[in-house]
ROBALUM-409720 format. One record per residue (C-alpha): residue in one letter; x, y, z. Coordinates in steps of 0.2 Angstrom, whole numbers. Example, Ala and Ser with C-alpha at 12.3 -4.5 7.8 and 13.67 -1.06 7.14 Angstrom:
BEGIN
{atom A; {62; -22; 39}} {atom S; {68; -5; 36}} 
END
This chain:
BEGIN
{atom X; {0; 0; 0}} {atom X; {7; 17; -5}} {atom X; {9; 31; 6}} {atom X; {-5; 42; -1}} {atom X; {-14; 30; 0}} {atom X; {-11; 25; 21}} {atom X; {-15; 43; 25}} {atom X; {-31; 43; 18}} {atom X; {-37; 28; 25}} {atom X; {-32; 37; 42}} {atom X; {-40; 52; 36}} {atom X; {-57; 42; 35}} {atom X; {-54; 30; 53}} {atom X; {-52; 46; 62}} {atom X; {-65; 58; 57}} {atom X; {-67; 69; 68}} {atom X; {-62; 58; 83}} {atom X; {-47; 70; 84}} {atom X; {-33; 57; 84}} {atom X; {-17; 64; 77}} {atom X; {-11; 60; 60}} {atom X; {8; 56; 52}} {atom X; {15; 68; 43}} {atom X; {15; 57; 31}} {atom X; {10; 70; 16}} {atom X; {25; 80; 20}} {atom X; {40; 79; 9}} {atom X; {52; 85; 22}} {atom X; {50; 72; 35}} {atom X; {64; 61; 39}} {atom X; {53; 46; 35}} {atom X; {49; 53; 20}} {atom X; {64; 58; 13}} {atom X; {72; 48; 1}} {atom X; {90; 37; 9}} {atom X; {106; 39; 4}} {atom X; {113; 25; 15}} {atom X; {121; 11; 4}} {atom X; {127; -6; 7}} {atom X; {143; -13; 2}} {atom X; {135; -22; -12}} {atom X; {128; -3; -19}} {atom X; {110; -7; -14}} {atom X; {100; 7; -4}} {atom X; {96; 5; 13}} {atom X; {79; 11; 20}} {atom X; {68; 2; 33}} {atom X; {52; -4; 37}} {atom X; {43; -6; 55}} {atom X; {33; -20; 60}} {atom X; {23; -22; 75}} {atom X; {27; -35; 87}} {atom X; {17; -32; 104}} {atom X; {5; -17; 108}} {atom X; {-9; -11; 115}} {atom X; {-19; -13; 101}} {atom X; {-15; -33; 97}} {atom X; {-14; -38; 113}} {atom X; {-28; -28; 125}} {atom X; {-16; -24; 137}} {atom X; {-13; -5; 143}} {atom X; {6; -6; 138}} {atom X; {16; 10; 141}} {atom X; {33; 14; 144}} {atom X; {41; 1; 137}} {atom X; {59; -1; 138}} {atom X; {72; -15; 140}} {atom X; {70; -31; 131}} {atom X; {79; -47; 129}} {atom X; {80; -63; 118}} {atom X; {81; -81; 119}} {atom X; {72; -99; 115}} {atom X; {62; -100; 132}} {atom X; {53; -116; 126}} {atom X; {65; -124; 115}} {atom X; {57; -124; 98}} {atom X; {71; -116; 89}} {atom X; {66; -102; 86}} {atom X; {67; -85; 99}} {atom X; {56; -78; 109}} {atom X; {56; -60; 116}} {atom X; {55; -52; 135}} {atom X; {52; -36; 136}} {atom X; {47; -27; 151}} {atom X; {35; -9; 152}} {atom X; {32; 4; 164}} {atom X; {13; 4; 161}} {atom X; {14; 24; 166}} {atom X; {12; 39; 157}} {atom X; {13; 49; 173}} {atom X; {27; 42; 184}} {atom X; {14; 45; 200}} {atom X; {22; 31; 208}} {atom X; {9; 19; 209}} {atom X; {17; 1; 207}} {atom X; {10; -5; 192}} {atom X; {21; -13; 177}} {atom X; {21; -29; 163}} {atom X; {33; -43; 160}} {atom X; {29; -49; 142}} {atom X; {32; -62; 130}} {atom X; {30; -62; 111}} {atom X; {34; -81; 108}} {atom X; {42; -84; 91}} {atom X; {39; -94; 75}} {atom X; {45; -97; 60}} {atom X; {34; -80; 54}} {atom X; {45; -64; 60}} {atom X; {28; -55; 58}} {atom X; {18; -71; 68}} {atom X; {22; -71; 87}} {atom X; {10; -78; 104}} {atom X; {8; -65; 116}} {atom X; {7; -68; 135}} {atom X; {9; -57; 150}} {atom X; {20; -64; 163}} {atom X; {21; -53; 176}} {atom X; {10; -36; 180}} {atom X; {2; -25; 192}} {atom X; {17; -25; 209}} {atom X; {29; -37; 206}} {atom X; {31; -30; 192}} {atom X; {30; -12; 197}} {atom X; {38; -2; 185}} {atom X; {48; -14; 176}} {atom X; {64; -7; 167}} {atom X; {75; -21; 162}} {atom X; {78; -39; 160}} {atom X; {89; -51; 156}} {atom X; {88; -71; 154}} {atom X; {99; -85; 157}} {atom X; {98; -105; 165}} {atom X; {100; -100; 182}} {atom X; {97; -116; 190}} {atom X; {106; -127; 179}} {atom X; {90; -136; 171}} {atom X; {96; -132; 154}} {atom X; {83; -120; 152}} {atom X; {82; -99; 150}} {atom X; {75; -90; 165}} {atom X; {73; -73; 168}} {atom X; {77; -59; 179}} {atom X; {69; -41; 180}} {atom X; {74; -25; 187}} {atom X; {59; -13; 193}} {atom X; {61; 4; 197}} {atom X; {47; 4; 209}} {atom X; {56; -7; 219}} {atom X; {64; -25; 216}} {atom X; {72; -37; 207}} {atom X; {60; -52; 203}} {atom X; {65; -68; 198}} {atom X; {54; -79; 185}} {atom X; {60; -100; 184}} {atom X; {54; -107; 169}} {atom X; {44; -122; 171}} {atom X; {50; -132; 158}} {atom X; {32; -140; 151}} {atom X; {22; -131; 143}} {atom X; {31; -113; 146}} {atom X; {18; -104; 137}} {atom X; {4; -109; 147}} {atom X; {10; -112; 163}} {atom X; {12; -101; 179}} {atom X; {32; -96; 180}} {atom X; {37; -99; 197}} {atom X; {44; -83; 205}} {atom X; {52; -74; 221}} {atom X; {55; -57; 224}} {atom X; {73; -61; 237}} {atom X; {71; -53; 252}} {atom X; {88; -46; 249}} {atom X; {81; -36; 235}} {atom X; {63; -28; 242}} {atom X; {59; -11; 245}} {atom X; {78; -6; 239}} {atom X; {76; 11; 229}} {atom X; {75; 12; 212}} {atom X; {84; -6; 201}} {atom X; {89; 2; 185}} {atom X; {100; -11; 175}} {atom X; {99; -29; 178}} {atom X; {108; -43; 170}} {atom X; {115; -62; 170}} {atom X; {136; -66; 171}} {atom X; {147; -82; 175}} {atom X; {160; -74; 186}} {atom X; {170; -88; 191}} {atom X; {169; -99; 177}} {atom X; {156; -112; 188}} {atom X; {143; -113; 173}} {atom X; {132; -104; 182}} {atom X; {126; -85; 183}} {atom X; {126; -73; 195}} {atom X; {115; -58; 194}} {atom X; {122; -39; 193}} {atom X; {112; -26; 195}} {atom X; {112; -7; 197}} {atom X; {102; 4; 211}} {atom X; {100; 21; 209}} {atom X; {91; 22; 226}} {atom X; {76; 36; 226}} {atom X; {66; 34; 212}} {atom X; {72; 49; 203}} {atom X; {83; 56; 215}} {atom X; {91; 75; 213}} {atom X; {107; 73; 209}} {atom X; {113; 87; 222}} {atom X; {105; 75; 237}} {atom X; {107; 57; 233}} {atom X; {115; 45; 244}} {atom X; {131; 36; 238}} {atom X; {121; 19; 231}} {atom X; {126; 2; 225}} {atom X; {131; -8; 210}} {atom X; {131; -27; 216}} {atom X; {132; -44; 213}} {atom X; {119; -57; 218}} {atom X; {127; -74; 223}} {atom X; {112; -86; 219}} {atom X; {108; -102; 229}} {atom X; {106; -119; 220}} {atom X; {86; -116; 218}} {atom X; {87; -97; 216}} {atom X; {68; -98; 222}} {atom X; {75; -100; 239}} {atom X; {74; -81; 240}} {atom X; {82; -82; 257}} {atom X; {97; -87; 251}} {atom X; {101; -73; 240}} {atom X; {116; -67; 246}} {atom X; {124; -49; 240}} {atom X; {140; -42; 238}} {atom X; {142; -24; 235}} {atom X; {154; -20; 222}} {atom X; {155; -2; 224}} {atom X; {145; 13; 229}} {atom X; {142; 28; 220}} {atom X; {130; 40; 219}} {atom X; {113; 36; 205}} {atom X; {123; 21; 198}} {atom X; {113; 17; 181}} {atom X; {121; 6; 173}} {atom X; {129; -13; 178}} {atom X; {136; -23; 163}} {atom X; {147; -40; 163}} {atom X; {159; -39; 148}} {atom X; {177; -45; 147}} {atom X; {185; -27; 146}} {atom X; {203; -32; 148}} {atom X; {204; -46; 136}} {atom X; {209; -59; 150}} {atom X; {194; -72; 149}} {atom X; {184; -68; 162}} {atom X; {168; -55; 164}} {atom X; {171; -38; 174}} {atom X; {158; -26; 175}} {atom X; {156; -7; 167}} {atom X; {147; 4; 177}} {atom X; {139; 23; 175}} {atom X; {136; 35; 188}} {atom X; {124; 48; 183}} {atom X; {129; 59; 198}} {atom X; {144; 58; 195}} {atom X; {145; 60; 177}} {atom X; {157; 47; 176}} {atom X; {158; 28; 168}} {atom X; {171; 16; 180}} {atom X; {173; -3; 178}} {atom X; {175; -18; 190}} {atom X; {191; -29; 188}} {atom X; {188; -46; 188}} {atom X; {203; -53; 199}} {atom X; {197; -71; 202}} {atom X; {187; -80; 215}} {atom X; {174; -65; 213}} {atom X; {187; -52; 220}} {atom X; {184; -36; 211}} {atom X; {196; -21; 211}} {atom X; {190; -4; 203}} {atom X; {194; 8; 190}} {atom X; {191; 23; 184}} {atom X; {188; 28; 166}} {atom X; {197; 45; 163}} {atom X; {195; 53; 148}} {atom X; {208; 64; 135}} {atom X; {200; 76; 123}} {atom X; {184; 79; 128}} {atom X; {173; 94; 122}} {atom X; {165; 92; 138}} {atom X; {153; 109; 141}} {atom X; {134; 105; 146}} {atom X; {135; 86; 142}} {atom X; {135; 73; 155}} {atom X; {144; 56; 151}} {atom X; {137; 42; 162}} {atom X; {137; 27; 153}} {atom X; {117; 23; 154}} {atom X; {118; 14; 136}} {atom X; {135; 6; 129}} {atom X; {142; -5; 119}} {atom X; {158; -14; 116}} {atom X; {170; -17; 100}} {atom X; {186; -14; 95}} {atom X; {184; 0; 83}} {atom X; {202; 1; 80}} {atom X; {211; -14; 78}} {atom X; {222; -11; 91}} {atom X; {217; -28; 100}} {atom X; {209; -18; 116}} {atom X; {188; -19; 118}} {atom X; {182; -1; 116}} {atom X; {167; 7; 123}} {atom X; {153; 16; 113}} {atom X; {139; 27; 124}} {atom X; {129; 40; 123}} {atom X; {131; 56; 129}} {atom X; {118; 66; 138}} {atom X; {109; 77; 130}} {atom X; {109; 71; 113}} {atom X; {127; 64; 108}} {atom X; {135; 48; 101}} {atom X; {154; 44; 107}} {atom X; {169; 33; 107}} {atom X; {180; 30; 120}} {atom X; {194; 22; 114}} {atom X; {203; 8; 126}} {atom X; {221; 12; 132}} {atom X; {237; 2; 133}} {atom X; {236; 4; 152}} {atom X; {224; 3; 165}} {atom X; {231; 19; 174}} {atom X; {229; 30; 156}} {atom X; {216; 39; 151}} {atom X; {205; 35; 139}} {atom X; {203; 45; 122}} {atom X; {187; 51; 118}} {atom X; {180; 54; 101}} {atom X; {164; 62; 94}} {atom X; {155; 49; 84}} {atom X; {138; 60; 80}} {atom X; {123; 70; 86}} {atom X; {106; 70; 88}} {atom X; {105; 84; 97}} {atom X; {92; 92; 99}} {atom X; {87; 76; 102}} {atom X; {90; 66; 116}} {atom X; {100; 50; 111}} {atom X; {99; 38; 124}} {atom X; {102; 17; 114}} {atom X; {117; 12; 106}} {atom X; {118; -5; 96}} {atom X; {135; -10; 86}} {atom X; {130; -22; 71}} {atom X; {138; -23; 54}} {atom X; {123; -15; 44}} {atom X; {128; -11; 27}} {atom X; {138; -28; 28}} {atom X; {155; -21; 23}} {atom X; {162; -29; 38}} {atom X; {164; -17; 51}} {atom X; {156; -12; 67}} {atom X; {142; 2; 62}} {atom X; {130; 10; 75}} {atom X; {111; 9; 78}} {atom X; {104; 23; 89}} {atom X; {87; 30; 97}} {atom X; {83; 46; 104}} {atom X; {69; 49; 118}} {atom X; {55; 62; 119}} {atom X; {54; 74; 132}} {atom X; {37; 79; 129}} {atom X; {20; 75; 132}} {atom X; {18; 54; 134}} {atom X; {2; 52; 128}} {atom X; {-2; 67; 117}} {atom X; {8; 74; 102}} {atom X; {6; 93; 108}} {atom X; {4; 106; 99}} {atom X; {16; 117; 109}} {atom X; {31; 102; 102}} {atom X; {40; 109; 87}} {atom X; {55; 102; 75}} {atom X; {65; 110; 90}} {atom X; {60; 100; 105}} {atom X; {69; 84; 108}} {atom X; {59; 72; 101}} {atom X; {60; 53; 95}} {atom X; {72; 48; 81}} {atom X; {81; 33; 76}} {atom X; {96; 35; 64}} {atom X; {112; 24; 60}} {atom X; {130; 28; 60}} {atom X; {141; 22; 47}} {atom X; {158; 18; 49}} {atom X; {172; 25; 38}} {atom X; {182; 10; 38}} {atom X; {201; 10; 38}} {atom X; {199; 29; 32}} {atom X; {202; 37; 48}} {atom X; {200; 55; 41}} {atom X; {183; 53; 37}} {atom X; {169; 57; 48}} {atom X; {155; 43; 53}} {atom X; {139; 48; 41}} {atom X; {123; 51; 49}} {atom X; {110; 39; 42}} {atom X; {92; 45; 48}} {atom X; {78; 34; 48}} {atom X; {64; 42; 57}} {atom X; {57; 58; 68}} {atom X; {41; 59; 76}} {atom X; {34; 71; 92}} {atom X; {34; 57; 101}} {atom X; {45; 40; 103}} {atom X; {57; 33; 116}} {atom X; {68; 20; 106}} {atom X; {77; 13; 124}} {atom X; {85; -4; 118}} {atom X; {90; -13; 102}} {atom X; {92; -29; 97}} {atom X; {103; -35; 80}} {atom X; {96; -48; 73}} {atom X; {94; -58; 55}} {atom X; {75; -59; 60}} {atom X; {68; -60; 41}} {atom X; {83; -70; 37}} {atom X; {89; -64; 21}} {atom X; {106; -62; 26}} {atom X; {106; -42; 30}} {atom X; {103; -36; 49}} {atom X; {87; -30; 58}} {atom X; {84; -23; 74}} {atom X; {70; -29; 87}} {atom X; {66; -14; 98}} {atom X; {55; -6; 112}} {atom X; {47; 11; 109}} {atom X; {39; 21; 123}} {atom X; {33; 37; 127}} {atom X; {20; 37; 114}} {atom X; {5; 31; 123}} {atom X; {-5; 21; 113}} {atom X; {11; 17; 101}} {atom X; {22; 9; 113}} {atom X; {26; -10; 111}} {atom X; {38; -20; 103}} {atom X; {44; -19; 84}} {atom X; {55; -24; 74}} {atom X; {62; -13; 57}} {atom X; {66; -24; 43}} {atom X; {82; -19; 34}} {atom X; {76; -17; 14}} {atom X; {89; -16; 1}} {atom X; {84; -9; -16}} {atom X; {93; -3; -32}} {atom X; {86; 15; -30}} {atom X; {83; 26; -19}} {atom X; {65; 26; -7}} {atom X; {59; 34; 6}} {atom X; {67; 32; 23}} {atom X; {56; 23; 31}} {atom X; {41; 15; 32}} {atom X; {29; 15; 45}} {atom X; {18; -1; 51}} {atom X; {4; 12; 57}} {atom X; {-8; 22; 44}} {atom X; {-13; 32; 63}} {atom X; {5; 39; 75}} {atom X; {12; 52; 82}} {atom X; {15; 67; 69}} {atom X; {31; 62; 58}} {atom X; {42; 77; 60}} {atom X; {60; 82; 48}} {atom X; {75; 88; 57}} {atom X; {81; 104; 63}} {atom X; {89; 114; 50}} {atom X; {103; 117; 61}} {atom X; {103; 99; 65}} {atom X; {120; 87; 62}} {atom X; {117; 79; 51}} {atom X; {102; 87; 41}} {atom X; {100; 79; 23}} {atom X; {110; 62; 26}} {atom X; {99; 49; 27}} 
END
């Protein structure tokens, strides 16, 4: 179906119920426009969204979706999808949240939807991740809420889809603050995971007043239902810790763990030293621009950009920029900081590395978060507000005087793109991405944008919705206006 030809069938569901319409008449909009991005084989890149989970399929009230995570919960070869949703378009505190599943089939566009958790225990939910924590061979899955736990779903092996998941919220983890990050790592090598996860303390706590706060390991017990036996080791204290994430950062074979302070404004990473001894570092940085941003490390990700044979880290940088910090040959340097992008006036706030235009280097896959109005586009929101974007940044290769290109996908009033996934979902041998969009209220889900390939150019992308937020074009002053 054409373009045109979506809009008017909006035109004719809304009447006059007053739901706002895609701009999808306008020439100027980034989805419109038509992409310069090429693959290494001289196709066109552009991309096309597809609606996994939302309000609207699955009769839940989803908002404020977030983090997401992927794996074969019932072992029929093919992945499912956990993804976890504030349920809020107010932040009033009230404890209510989902835990979802999309269960996966041979049909990227066919999933079975289920609600695991909601309501309390999963109040506010913000992130997951999954792993076999018990040994049984089979994925289970952890969740940090911001409102104020970390919950622990075992999988019940039969009949996954159906059955109640047994759960425990761990004494040790109750009425704590505000869990932020969570995630799974193998520490010391027993085949069995440990959960790491970051508090911020006070949900949303000023960064003048909060207390020092932890980023900790939880050591779990044989049957990590036995939420008594939790047991936690703290492994440091700073003040809003936002992010937690095991990665091998030295090279030696074992996971560490990079964190981020918001208040702070500092990223720092835990040592592995064996027998689950950590020592801290920090992450001091050489040739920063610095004024007015805050670099905390609440999205990163990890490559070696350079060659060099040392994992760098890419993050974003509050409010609306994309960097790398390249890895140093000692521990006790600094690191070197490089400007990858902007999307400022946007705020960027995910980073994915993934090979997208298949030329065999790392490229990067970023979202950008509204800061207006959650569940209305607004008339008072212009092309100069922060709003919500997605764009990929090519990599120049071995040419190291070029400059990372600016590949913009899509700008709407209203969209948070919080986490990405790289995956081969249509399996044509190019990547996609599997997302979560929030702060679009009744938009927000979980989709997935199809990489398309074509010999000339077309529009940017291509909306899965005749009826969203208003599809916006960039800033005139904006980095990177007219690369798509």
């Amino acid at each position: 179906m054409s373009r045109v030809a979506r809009y008017t069938i909006a035109v004719l569901l809304c009447g006059s119920a007053g739901v706002v319409l895609a701009a999808e008449s306008a020439d100027d909009t980034v989805d419109n426009t038509l992409t310069n991005a090429r693959a290494a084989d001289g196709s066109y890149i552009a991309w096309r969204e597809h609606i996994i989970d939302d309000p609207e399929l699955s009769g839940v009230e989803l908002s404020g979706s977030d983090g997401l995570a992927m794996a074969d919960l019932d072992g029929d070869g093919f992945e499912d999808i956990v993804s976890v949703h504030e349920s809020d378009t107010v932040y009033d505190g009230k404890p209510v949240g989902h835990v979802r599943i999309a269960w996966g089939s041979d049909d990227p566009d066919r999933w079975e939807l289920s609600t695991l958790a909601s309501g309390p225990e999963a109040a506010a939910a913000e992130d997951v991740a999954i792993a076999d924590a018990n040994g049984d061979g089979r994925p289970d899955v952890v969740v940090a809420c911001e409102l104020a736990h970390l919950i622990y779903f075992q999988n019940p092996g039969r009949r996954p889809r159906t059955t109640e998941w047994p759960r425990v919220i761990p004494p040790i983890a109750d009425e704590r603050g505000s869990y932020i990050r969570v995630f799974f790592g193998d520490f010391d090598g027993s085949g069995r995971p440990a959960v790491v996860a970051a508090n911020k303390g006070d949900q949303n706590p000023a960064m003048e007043t909060a207390d020092r706060d932890s980023i900790s390991i939880y050591l779990l017990p044989d049957d990590p239902l036995d939420g008594g036996r939790w047991r936690e080791q703290v492994l440091g204290k700073v003040r809003i810790p936002i992010n937690s994430q095991p990665v091998d950062l030295d090279g030696d074979g074992d996971l560490d763990v990079v964190g981020g302070a918001r208040g702070e404004r500092r990223i720092l990473w835990f040592e592995n030293r064996g027998e689950l001894r950590f020592e801290e570092h920090r992450i001091d940085l050489v040739g920063t621009t610095g004024e007015g941003r805050r670099l905390d490390g609440f999205n990163m990700d990890y490559a070696d950009l350079d060659g060099d044979g040392r994992l760098d880290i890419v993050s974003n940088e509050t409010p609306g920029y994309l960097v790398w910090l390249r890895q140093p040959e000692s521990f006790d340097a600094p690191w070197h900081y490089i400007e990858i992008g902007s999307m400022v006036p946007d705020s960027l706030v995910s980073v994915r590395l993934s090979d997208i235009d298949g030329d065999g280097d790392q490229d990067i896959f970023a979202g950008a978060y509204s800061r207006g109005p959650r569940a209305e586009d607004g008339p008072d929101v212009t092309v100069n507000d922060p709003l919500g974007r997605i764009a990929w940044y090519e990599n120049p290769g071995r040419d190291r005087a070029r400059h990372w290109t600016t590949h913009d996908i899509s700008r709407r009033k209203r969209g948070m793109y919080d986490k990405w996934i790289a995956r081969d979902l249509d399996d044509d041998g190019d990547v996609d991405f599997v997302g979560t969009r929030g702060n679009s209220a009744p938009y927000d889900g979980v989709i997935w944008l199809e990489q398309i390939r074509s010999m000339t150019p077309v529009a940017s992308f291509e909306s899965a919705r005749a009826v969203d937020s208003q599809s916006m074009p960039l800033p005139a002053s904006a980095p990177g206006a007219g690369s798509r």
